[in-house]
FINUNU-257817 format. One record per residue (C-alpha): x, y, z; residue number from 0; residue in three letters. Coordinates in pm, 1 decimal. Example, Ala and Ser with C-alpha at 12.3 -4.5 7.8 and 13.67 -1.06 7.14 Angstrom:
BEGIN
<X=1230.0&Y=-450.0&Z=780.0&pos=0&code=ALA>
<X=1367.0&Y=-106.0&Z=714.0&pos=1&code=SER>
***
This chain:
BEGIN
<X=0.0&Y=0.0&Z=0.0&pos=0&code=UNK>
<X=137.9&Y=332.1&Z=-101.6&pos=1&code=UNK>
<X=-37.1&Y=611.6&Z=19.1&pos=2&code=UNK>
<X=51.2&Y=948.8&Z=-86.1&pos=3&code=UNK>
<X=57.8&Y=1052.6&Z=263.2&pos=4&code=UNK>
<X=126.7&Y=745.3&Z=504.1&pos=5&code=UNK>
<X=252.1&Y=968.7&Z=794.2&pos=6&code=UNK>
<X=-117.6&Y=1127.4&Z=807.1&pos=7&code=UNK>
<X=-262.4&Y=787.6&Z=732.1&pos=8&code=UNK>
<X=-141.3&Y=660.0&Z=1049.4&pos=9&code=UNK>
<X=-188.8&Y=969.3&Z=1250.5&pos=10&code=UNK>
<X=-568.2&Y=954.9&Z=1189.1&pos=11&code=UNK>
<X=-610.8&Y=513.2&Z=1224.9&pos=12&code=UNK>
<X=-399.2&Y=579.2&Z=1556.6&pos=13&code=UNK>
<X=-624.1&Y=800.5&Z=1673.4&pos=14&code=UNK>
<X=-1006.3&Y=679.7&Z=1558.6&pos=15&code=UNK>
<X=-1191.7&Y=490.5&Z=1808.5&pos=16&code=UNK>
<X=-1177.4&Y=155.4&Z=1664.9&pos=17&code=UNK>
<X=-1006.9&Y=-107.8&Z=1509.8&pos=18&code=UNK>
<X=-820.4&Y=-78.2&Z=1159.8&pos=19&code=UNK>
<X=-619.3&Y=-344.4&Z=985.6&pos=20&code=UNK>
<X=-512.6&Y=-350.7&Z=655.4&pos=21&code=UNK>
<X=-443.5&Y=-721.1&Z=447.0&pos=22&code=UNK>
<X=-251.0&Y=-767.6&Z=78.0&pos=23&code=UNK>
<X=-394.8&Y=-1023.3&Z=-101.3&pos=24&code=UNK>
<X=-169.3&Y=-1315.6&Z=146.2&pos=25&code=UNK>
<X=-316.7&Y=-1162.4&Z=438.8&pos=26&code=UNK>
<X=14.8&Y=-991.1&Z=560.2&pos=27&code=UNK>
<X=-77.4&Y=-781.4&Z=790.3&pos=28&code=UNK>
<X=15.7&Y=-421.3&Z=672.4&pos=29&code=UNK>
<X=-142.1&Y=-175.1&Z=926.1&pos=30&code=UNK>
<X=-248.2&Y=-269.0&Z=1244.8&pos=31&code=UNK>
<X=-355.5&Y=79.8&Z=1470.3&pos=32&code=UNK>
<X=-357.9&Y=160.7&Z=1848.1&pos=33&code=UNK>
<X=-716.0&Y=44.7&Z=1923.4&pos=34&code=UNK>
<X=-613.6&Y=-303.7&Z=1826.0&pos=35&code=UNK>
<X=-292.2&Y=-265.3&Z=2030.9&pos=36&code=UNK>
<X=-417.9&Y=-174.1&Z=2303.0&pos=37&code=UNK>
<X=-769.3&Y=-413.6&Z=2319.2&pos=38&code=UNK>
<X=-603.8&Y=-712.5&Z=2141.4&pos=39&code=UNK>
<X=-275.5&Y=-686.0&Z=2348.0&pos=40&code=UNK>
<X=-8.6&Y=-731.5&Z=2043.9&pos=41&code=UNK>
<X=196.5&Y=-434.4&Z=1958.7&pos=42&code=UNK>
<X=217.3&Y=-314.5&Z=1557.0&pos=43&code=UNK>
<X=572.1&Y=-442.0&Z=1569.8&pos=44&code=UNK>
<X=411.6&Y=-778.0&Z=1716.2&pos=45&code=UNK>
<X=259.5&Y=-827.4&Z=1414.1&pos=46&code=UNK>
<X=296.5&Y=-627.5&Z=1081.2&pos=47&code=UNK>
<X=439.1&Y=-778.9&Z=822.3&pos=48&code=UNK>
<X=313.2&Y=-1129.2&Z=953.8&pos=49&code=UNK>
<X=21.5&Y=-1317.7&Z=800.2&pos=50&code=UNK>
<X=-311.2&Y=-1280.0&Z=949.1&pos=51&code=UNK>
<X=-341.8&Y=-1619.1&Z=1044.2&pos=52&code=UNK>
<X=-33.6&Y=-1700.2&Z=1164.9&pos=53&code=UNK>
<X=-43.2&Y=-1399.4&Z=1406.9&pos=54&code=UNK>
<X=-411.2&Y=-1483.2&Z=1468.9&pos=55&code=UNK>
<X=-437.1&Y=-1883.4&Z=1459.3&pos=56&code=UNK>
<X=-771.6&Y=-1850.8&Z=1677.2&pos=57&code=UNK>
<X=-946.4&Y=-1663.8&Z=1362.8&pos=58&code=UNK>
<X=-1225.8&Y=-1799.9&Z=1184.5&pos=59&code=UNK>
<X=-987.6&Y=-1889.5&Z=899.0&pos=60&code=UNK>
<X=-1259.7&Y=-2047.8&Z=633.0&pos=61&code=UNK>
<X=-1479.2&Y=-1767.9&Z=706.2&pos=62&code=UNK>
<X=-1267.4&Y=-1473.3&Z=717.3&pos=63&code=UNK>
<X=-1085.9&Y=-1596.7&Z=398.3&pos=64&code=UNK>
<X=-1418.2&Y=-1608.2&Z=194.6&pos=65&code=UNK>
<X=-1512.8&Y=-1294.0&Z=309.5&pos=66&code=UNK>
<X=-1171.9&Y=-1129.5&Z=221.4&pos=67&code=UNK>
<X=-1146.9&Y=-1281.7&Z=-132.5&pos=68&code=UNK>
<X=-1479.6&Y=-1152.0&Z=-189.8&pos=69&code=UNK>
<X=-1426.4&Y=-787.2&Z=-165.6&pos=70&code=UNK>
<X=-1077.4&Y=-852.2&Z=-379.3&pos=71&code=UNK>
<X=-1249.6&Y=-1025.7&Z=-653.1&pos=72&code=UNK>
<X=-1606.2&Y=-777.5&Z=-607.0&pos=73&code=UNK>
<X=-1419.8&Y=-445.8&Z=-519.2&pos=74&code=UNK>
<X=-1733.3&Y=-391.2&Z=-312.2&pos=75&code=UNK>
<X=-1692.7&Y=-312.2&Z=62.3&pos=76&code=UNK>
<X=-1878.7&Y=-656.8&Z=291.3&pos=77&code=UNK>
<X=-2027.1&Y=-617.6&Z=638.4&pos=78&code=UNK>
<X=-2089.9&Y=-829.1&Z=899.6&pos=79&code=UNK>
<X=-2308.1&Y=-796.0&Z=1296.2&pos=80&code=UNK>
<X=-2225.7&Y=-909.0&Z=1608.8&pos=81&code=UNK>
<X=-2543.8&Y=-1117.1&Z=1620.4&pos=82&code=UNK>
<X=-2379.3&Y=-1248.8&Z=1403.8&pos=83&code=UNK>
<X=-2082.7&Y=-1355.9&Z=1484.3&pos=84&code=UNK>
<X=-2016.4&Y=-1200.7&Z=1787.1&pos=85&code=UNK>
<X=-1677.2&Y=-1077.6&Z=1709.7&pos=86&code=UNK>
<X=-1380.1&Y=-1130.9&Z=1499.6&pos=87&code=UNK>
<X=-1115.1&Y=-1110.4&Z=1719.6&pos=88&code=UNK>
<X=-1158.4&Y=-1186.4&Z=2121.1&pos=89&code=UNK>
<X=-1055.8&Y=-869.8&Z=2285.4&pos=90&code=UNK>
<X=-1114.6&Y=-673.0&Z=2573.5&pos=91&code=UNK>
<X=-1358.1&Y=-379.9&Z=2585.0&pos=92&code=UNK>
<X=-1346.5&Y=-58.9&Z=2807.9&pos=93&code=UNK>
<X=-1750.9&Y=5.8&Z=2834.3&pos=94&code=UNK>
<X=-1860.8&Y=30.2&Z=3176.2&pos=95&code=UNK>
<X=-2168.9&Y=-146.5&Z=3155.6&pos=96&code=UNK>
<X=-2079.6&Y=-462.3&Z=3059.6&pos=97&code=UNK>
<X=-2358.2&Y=-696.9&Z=3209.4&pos=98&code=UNK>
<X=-2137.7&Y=-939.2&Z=3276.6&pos=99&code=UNK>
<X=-2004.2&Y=-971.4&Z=2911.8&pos=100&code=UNK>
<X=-1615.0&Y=-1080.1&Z=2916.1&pos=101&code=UNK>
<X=-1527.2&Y=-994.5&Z=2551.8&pos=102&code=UNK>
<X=-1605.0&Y=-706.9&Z=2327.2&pos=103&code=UNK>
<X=-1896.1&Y=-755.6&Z=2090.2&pos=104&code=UNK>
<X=-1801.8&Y=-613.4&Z=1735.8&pos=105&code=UNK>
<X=-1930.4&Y=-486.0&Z=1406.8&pos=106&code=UNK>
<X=-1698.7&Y=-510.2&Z=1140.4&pos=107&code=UNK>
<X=-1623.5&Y=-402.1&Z=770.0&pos=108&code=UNK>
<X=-1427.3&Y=-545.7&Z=518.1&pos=109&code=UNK>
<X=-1335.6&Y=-224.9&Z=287.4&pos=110&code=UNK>
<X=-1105.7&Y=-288.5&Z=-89.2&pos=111&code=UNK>
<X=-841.8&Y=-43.0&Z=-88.3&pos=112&code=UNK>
<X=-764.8&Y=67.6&Z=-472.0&pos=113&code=UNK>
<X=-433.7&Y=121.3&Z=-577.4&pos=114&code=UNK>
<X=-319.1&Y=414.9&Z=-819.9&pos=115&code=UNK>
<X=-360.0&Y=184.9&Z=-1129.5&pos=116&code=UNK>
<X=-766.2&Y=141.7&Z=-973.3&pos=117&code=UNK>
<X=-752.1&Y=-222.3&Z=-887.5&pos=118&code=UNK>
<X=-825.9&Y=-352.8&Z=-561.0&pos=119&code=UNK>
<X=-504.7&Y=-404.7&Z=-399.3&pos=120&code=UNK>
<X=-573.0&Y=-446.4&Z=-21.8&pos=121&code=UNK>
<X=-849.4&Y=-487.7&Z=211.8&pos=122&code=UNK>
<X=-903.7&Y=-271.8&Z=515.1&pos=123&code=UNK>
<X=-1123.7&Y=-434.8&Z=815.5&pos=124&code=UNK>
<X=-1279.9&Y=-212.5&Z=1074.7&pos=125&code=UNK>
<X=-1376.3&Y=-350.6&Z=1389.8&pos=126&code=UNK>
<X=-1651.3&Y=-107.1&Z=1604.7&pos=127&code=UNK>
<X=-1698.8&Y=-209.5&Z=1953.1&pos=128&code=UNK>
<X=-2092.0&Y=-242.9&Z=2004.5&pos=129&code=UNK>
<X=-2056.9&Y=-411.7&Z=2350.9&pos=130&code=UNK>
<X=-2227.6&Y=-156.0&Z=2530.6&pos=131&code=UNK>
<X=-2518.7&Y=-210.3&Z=2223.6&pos=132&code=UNK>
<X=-2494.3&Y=-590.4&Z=2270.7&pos=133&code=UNK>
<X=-2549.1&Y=-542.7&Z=2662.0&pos=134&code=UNK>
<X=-2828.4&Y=-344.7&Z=2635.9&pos=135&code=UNK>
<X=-3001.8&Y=-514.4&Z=2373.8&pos=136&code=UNK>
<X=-2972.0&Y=-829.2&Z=2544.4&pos=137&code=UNK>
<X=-3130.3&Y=-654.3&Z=2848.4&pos=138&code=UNK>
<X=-3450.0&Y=-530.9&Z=2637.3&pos=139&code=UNK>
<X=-3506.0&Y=-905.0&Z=2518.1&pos=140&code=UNK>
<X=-3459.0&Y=-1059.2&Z=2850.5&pos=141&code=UNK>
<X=-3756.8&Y=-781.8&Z=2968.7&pos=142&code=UNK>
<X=-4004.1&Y=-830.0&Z=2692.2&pos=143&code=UNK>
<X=-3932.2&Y=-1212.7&Z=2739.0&pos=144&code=UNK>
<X=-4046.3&Y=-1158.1&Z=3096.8&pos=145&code=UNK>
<X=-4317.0&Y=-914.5&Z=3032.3&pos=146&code=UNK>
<X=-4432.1&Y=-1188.8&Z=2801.1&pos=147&code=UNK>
<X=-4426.8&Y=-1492.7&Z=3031.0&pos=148&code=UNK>
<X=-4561.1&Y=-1257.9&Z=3309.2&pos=149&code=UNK>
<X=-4860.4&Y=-1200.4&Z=3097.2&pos=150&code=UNK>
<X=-4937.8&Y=-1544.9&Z=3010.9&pos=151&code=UNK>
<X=-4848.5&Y=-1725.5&Z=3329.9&pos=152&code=UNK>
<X=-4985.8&Y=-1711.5&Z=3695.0&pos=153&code=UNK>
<X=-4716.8&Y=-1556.6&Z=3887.2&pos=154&code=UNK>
<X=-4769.8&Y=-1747.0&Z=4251.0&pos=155&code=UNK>
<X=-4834.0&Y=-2127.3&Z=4051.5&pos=156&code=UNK>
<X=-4588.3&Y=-2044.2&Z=3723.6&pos=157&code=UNK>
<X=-4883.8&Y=-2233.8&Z=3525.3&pos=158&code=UNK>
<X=-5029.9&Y=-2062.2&Z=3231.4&pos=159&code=UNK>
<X=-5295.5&Y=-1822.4&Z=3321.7&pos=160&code=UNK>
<X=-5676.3&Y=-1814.0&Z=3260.8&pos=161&code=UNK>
<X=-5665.2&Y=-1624.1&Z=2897.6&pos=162&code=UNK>
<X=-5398.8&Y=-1801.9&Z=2763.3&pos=163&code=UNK>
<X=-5548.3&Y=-2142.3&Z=2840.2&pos=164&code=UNK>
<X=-5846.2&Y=-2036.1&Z=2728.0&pos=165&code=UNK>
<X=-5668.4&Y=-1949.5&Z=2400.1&pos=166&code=UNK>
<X=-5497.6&Y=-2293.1&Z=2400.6&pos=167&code=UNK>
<X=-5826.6&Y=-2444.9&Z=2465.2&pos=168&code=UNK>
<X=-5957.1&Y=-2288.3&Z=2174.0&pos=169&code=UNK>
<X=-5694.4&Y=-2412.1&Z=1961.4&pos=170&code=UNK>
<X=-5710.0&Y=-2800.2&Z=2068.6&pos=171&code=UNK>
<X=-6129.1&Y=-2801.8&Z=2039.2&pos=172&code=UNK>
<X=-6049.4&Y=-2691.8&Z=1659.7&pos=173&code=UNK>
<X=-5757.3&Y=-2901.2&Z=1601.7&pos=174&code=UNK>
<X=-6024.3&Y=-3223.2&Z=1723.1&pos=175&code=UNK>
<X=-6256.5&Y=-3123.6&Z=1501.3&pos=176&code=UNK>
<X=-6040.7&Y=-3094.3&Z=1218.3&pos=177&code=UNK>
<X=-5832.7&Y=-3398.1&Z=1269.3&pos=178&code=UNK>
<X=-6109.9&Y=-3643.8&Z=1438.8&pos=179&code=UNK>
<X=-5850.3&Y=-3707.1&Z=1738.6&pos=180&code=UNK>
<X=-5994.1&Y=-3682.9&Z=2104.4&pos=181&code=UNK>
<X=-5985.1&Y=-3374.6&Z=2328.7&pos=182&code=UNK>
<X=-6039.8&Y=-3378.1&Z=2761.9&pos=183&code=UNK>
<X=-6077.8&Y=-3124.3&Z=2995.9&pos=184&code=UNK>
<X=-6033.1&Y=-3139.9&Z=3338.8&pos=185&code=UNK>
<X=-6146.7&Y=-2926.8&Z=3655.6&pos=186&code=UNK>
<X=-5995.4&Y=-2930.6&Z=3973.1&pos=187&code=UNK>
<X=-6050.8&Y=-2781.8&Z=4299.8&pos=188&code=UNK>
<X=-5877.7&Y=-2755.7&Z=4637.5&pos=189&code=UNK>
<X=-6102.6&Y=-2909.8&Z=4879.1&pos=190&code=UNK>
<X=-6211.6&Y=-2721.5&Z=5174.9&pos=191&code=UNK>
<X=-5906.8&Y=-2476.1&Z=5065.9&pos=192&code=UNK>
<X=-6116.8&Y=-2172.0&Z=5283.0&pos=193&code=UNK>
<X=-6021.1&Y=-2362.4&Z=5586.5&pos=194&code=UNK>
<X=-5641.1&Y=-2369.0&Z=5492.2&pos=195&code=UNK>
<X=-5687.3&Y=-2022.0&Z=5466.3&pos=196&code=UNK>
<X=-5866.6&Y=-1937.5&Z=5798.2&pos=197&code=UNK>
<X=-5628.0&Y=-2145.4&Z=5980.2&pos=198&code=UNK>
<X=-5254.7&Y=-2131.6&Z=5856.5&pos=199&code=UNK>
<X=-5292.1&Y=-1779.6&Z=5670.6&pos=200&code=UNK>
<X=-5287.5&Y=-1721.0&Z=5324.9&pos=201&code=UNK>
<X=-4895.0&Y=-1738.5&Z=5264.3&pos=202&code=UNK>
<X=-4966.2&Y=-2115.3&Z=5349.5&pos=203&code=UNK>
<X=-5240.2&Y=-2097.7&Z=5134.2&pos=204&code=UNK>
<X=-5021.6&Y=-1995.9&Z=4867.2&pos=205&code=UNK>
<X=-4749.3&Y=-2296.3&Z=4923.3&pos=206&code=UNK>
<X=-5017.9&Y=-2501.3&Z=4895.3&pos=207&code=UNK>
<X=-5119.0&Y=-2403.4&Z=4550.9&pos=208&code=UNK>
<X=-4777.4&Y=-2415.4&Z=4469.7&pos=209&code=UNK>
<X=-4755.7&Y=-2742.8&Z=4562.5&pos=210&code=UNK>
<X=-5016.3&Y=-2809.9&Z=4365.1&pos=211&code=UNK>
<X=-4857.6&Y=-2673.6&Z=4025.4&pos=212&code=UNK>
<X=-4582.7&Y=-2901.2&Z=4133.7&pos=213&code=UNK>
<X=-4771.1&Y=-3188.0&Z=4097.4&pos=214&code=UNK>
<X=-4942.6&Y=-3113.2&Z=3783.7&pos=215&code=UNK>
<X=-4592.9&Y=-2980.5&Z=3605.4&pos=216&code=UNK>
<X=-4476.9&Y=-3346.1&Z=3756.6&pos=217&code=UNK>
<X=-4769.9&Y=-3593.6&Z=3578.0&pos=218&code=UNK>
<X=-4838.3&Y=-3423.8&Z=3273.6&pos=219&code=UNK>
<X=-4694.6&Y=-3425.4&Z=2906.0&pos=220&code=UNK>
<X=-4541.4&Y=-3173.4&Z=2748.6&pos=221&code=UNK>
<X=-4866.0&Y=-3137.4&Z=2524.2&pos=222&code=UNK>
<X=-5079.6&Y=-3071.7&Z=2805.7&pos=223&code=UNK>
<X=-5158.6&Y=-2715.2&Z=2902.8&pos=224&code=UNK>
<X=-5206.2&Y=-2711.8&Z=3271.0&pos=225&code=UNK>
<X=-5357.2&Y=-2407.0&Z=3430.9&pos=226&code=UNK>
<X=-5457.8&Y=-2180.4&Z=3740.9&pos=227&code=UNK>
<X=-5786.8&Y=-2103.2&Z=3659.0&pos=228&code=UNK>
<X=-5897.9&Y=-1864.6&Z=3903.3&pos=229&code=UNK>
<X=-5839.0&Y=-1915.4&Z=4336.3&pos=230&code=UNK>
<X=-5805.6&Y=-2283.8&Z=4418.9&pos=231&code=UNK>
<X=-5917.2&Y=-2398.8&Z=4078.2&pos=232&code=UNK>
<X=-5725.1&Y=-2573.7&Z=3800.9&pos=233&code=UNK>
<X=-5795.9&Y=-2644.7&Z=3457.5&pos=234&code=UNK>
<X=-5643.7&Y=-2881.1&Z=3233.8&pos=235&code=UNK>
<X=-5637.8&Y=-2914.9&Z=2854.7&pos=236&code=UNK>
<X=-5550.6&Y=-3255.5&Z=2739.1&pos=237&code=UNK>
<X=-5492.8&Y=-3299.0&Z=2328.8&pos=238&code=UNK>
<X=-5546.2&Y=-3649.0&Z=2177.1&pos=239&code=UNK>
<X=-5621.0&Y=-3791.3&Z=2496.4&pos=240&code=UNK>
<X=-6014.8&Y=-4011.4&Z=2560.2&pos=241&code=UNK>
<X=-6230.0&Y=-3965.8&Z=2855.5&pos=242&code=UNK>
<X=-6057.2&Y=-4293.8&Z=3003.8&pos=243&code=UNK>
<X=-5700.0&Y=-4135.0&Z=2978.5&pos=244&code=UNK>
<X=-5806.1&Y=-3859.7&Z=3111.8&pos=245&code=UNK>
<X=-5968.1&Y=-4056.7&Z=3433.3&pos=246&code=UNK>
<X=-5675.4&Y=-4225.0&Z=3493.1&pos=247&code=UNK>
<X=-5484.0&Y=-3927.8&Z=3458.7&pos=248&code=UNK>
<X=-5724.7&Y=-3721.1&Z=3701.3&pos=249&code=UNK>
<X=-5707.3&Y=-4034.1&Z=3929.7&pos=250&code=UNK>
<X=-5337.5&Y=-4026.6&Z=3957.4&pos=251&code=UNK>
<X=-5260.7&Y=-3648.4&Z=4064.8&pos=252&code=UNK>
<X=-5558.7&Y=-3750.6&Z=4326.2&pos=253&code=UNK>
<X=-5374.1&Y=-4001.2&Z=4462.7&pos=254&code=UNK>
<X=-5053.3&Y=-3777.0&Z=4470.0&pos=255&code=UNK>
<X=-5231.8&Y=-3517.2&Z=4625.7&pos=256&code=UNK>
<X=-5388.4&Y=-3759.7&Z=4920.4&pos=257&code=UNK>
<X=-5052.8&Y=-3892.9&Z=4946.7&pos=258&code=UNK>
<X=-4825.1&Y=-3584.7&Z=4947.2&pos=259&code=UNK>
<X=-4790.1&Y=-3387.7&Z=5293.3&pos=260&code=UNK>
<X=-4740.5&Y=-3045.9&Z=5269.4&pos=261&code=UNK>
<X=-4509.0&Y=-2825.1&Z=5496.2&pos=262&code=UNK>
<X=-4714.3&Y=-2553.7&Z=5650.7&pos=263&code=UNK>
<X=-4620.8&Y=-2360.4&Z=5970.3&pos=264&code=UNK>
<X=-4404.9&Y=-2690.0&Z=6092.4&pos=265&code=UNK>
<X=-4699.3&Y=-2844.0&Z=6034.4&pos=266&code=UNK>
<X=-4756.5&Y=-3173.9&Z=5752.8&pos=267&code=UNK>
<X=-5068.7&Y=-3117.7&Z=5613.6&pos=268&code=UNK>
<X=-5322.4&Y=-3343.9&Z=5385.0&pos=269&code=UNK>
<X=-5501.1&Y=-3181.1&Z=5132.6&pos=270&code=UNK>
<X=-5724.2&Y=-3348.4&Z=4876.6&pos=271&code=UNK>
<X=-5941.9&Y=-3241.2&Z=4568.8&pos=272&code=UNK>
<X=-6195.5&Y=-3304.6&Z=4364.1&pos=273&code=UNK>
<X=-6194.6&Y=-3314.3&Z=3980.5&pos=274&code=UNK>
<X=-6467.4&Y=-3303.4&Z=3723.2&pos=275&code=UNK>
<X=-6392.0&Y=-3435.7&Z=3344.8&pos=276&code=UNK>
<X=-6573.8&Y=-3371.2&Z=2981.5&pos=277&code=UNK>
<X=-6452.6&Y=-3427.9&Z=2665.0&pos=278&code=UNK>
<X=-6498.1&Y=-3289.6&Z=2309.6&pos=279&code=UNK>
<X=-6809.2&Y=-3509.7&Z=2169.3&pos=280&code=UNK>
<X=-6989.2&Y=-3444.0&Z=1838.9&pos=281&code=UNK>
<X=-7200.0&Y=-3131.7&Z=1730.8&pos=282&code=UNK>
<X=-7062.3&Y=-2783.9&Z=1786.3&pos=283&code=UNK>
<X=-6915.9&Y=-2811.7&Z=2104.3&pos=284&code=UNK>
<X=-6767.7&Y=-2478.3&Z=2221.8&pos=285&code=UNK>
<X=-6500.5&Y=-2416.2&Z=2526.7&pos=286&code=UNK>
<X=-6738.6&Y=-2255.2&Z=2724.4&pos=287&code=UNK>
<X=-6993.8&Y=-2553.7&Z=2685.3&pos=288&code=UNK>
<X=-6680.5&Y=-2787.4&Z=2796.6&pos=289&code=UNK>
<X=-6617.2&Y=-2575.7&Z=3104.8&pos=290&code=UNK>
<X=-6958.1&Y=-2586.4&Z=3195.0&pos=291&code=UNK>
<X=-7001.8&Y=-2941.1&Z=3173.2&pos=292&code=UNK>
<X=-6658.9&Y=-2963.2&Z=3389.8&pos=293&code=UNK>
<X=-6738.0&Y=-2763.1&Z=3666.4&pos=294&code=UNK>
<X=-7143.5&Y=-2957.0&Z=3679.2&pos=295&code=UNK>
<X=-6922.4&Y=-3241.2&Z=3732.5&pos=296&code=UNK>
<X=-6681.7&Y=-3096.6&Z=3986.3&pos=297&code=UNK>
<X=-6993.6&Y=-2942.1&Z=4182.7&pos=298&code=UNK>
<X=-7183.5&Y=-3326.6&Z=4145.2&pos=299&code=UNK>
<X=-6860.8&Y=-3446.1&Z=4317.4&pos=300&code=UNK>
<X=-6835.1&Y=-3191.7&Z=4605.3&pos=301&code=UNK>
<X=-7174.7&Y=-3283.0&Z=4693.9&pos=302&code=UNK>
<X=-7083.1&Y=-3636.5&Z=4672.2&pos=303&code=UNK>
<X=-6839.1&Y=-3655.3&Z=4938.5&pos=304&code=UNK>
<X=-6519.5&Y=-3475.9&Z=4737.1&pos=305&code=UNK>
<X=-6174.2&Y=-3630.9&Z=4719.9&pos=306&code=UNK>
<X=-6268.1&Y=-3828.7&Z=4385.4&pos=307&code=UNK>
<X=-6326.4&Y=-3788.7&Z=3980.4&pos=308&code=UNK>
<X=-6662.8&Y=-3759.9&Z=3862.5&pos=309&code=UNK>
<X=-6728.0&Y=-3767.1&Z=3472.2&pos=310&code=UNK>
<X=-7005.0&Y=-3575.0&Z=3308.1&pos=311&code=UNK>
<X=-7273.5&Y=-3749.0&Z=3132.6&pos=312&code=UNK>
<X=-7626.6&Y=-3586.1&Z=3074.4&pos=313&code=UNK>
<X=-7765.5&Y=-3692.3&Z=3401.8&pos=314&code=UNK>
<X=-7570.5&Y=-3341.1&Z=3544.8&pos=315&code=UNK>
<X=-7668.7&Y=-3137.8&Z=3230.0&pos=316&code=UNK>
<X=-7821.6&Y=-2808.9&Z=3386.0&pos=317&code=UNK>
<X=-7969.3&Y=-2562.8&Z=3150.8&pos=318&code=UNK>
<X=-7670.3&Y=-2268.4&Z=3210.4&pos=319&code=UNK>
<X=-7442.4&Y=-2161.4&Z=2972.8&pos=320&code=UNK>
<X=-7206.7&Y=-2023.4&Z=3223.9&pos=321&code=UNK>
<X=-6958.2&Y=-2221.6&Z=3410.9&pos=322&code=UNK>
<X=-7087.6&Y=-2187.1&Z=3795.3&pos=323&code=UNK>
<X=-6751.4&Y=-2225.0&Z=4027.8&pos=324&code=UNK>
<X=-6820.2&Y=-2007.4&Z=4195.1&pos=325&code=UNK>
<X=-7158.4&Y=-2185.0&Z=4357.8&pos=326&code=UNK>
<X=-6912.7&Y=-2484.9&Z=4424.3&pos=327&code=UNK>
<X=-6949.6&Y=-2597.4&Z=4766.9&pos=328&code=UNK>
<X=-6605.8&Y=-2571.7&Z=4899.2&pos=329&code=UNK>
***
């Protein structure tokens, strides 16, 4: 490279706030400025006159190469992001928020250098430090990710919330219908879950619908949408799963339940619950028809004693439209 004026050349790459090196077309490294001295930790002398990738052996060699030859045989300038790649060459950064980030994120540019007789005769790669960028960025998408699950999730439980099973439910009853595969809903309720209240406070109220979540995150698949569906009540949305599977399902986290002794105030407590079941049958049947019919089956077994599963036939058809939990006898 012979620049008219090399002295002011390297005045002005010493002194710009990021990283310039210049390559001929066997990678020797022909200008390498202060910023990469001083983030990258090798001296000019350390490595001018050296090629790239035996001063660099950690480089992307396959990579870089391609995207060098490119701008020699396209004498068009080539870009690339930190996301990337997240940078070229590991180095240290000086930004004071760092978020924990131990190397400095970098954009880069890969620039052809024309010679007097107008052919491309070296390539110049800039290297921006965008760690402060990076950090930041990555902090935005870690909040809307939370805003996100905090608006589709129950944040004592960590089960999906009311709307988006709802929406879920949606989904599966169409899916069924479109597919002729079976569908089951289930309803569950804390039994006598007032008393836990008036007794051991609500904080213990709260471990034991946690404890409950547990057990549901524990038994189901991956495909099933469990749910807190409003105080002590649960609902769960099983896809491709018959009114059988889903008793012996429902009969299972019963048994847990019964089983499993809770920590409250030193104290082991038993809780139980009951559960009422429906599934998707012919006609038109709509979510809020398959709620319905699970909560006249949850209130038939409260009455009966609680502490079991009770299916819905017709013989607990009521003529309401709107699911009635909240006339459940605790």
């Amino acid at each position: 490279m012979t620049p008219e004026n090399p002295a002011l050349i390297e005045f002005i790459a010493d002194r710009i706030n990021m990283g310039i090196i210049v390559v001929d077309r066997e990678f020797r490294i022909q200008l390498w400025n202060r910023f990469m001295q001083t983030h990258s930790g090798f001296s000019s002398g350390d490595v001018e006159g050296k090629n790239l990738f035996d001063a660099l052996p950690e480089l992307p060699r396959s990579w870089l190469t391609k995207k060098v030859d490119s701008v020699f045989a396209l004498a068009s300038a080539a870009f690339t992001t930190w996301q990337h790649r997240p940078y070229l060459i590991r180095m240290t950064h000086n930004r004071p928020v760092t978020g924990g980030v131990e190397h400095m994120h970098q954009n880069c540019t890969f620039l052809p250098v024309f010679d007097s007789d107008g052919k491309v005769g070296h390539v110049c790669i800039t290297i921006e430090d965008v760690t402060e960028h990076a950090v930041y960025e990555a902090r935005l998408r870690h909040a809307m990710a939370e805003i996100e699950y905090l608006s589709t999730h129950d944040s004592l439980t960590g089960l999906v919330n009311r709307r988006t099973m709802e929406e879920r439910l949606d989904g599966e009853i169409d899916r069924a219908r479109r597919y002729g595969t079976p569908c089951s809903l289930v309803l569950l309720d804390i039994d006598r879950f007032k008393d836990v209240n008036d007794t051991y406070g609500h904080l213990s109220g709260d471990e034991v619908l946690r404890s409950i979540a547990m057990t549901l995150r524990d038994t189901l698949r991956t495909s099933d949408t469990a749910s807190r569906y409003g105080g002590d009540e649960f609902v769960l949305v099983l896809p491709e799963t018959t009114i059988d599977g889903a008793t012996i399902l429902a009969e299972r986290i019963r048994e847990r339940m019964a089983k499993n002794q809770i920590s409250v105030r030193g104290k082991k407590l038993s809780i139980t619950v009951s559960v009422g079941i429906t599934q998707l049958r012919g006609g038109k049947r709509t979510r809020l028809e398959l709620l319905n019919e699970a909560d006249q089956a949850l209130y038939a077994c409260k009455l009966g004693g609680r502490n079991k599963v009770v299916v819905f036939d017709d013989s607990l058809k009521t003529t309401t439209d709107e699911p009635s939990m909240d006339s459940d006898p605790n």
